[in-house]
N, C-alpha and C positions, 0 to 999 in steps of 0.2 A: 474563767468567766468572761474575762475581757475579748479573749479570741470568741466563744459562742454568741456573745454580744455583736461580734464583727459580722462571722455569718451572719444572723438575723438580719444585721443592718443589709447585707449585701443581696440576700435573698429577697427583701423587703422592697428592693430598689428594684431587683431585675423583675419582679412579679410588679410593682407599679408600670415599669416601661413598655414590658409585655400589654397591659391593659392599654396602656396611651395610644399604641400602637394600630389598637383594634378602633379607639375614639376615630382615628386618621382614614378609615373608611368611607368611603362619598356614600351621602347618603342619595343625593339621585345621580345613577348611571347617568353616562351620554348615551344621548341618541347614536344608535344604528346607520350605518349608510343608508339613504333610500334606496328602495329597489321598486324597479316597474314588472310587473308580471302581464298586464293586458292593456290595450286601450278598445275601447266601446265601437269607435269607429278606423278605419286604418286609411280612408279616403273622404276628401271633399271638399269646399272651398270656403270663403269666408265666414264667418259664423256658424258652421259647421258646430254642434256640441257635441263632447269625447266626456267620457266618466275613464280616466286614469285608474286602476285599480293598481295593488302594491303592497307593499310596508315602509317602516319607517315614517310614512312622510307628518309631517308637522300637522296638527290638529288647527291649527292657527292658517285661517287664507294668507293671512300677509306672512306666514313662515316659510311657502310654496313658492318658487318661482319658476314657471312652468313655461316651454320654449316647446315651439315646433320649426325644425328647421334655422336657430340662434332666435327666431322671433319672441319675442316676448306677448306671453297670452296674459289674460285676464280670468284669474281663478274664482267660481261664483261659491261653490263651497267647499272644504276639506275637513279630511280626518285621516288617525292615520293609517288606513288603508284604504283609501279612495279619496279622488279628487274630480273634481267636476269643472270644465272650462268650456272654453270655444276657440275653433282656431283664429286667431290674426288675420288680417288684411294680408295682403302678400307674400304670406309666408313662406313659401315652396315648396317643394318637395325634400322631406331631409327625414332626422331622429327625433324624436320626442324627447324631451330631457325635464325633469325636476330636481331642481336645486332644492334643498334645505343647508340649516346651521351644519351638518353632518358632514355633507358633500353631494354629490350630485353622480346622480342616476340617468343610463339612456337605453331608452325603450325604442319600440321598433317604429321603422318610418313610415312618415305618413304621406299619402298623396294628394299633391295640393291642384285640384282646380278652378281655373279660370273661369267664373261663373260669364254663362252664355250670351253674345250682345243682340239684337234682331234690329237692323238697319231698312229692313225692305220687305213686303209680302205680296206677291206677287204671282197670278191677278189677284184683288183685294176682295173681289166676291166671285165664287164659283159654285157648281152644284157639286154633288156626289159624283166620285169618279175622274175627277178633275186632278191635273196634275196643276202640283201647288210649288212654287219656288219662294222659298226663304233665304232671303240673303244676312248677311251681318260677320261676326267672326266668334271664335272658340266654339263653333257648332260641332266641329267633326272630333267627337268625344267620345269611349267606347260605354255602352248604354244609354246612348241620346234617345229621347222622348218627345214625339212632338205629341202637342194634342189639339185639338181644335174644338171649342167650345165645350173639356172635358171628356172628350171621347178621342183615343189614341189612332193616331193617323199611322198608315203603310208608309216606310223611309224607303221609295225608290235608291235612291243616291246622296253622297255625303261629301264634302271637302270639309276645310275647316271654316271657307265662306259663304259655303252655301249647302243647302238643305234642298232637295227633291223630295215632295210625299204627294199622295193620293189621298183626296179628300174622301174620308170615308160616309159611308150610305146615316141619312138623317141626323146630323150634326145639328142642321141650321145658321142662324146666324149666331155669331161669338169669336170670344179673345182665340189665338192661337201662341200657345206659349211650347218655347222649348225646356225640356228640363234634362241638365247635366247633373253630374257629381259635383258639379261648382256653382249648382244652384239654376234660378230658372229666367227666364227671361219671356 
């Protein structure tokens, strides 16, 4: 009796330990590494907005820290698979990265431009047909846009400080703004 007694005891003990065992379970997982799958935009300059899409990332905006190039951006909202920012002041041309508690994720690069400066326009009034000189710098950008009073002008000629276009037929009078991938000026 005393020996079936022992069993009992012994079985009794390894089926408690078994159980405790199963107690030691976490009941919430870690998070996942982040992973970047797209970004919205892959080029453009200052405040530029990108919707980061993904997994893992942190539900929480302040759980995100989201870099273009090492820069540190400003996350407007998140979840976790997408995240919404803008690019940074000067950030340059580099990888897209978000950090979470988990580790950090790098998505693909982005390209950073110099949004455009206009120093000079010159002559300041002309008709249609006219050739038109802009001076300033970061003009010579590939997709540059000039327009003049909203109606897109002909780009003769490009440097990066200066602009050649032909004033096109019934514009009138109005602003003349260039517009880059780094914004407009």
């Amino acid at each position: 009796m005393k020996k079936c007694f022992g069993y009992c005891i012994a079985i009794l003990a390894l089926t408690g330990w078994i159980f405790s065992l199963q107690g030691c379970k976490k009941d919430d997982p870690q998070p996942g590494l982040p992973i970047i799958s797209s970004i919205s935009n892959k080029a453009g300059g200052t405040g530029t907005p990108v919707i980061i899409k993904g997994s893992n990332f942190s539900p929480e905006i302040t759980g995100n820290a989201v870099k273009f190039n090492g820069k540190m951006a400003v996350v407007t909202s998140a979840s976790e698979t997408e995240i919404a920012t803008t690019v940074p002041a000067d950030a340059g041309t580099g990888k897209v990265t978000v950090e979470t508690i988990a580790g950090i994720a790098e998505g693909p690069e982005f390209a950073y431009f110099v949004k455009p400066e206009i120093t000079s326009i010159n002559p300041t009034s002309a008709k249609h047909s006219t050739a038109l000189t802009i001076t300033g710098s970061n003009l010579n950008v590939s997709g540059v846009v000039v327009k003049i009073n909203g109606t897109v002008a002909t780009i003769t000629s490009t440097t990066s400080t200066e602009l050649k276009v032909t004033v096109p037929i019934g514009v009138g009078t109005g602003k003349v703004e260039v517009e880059t991938l780094g914004g407009i000026a």
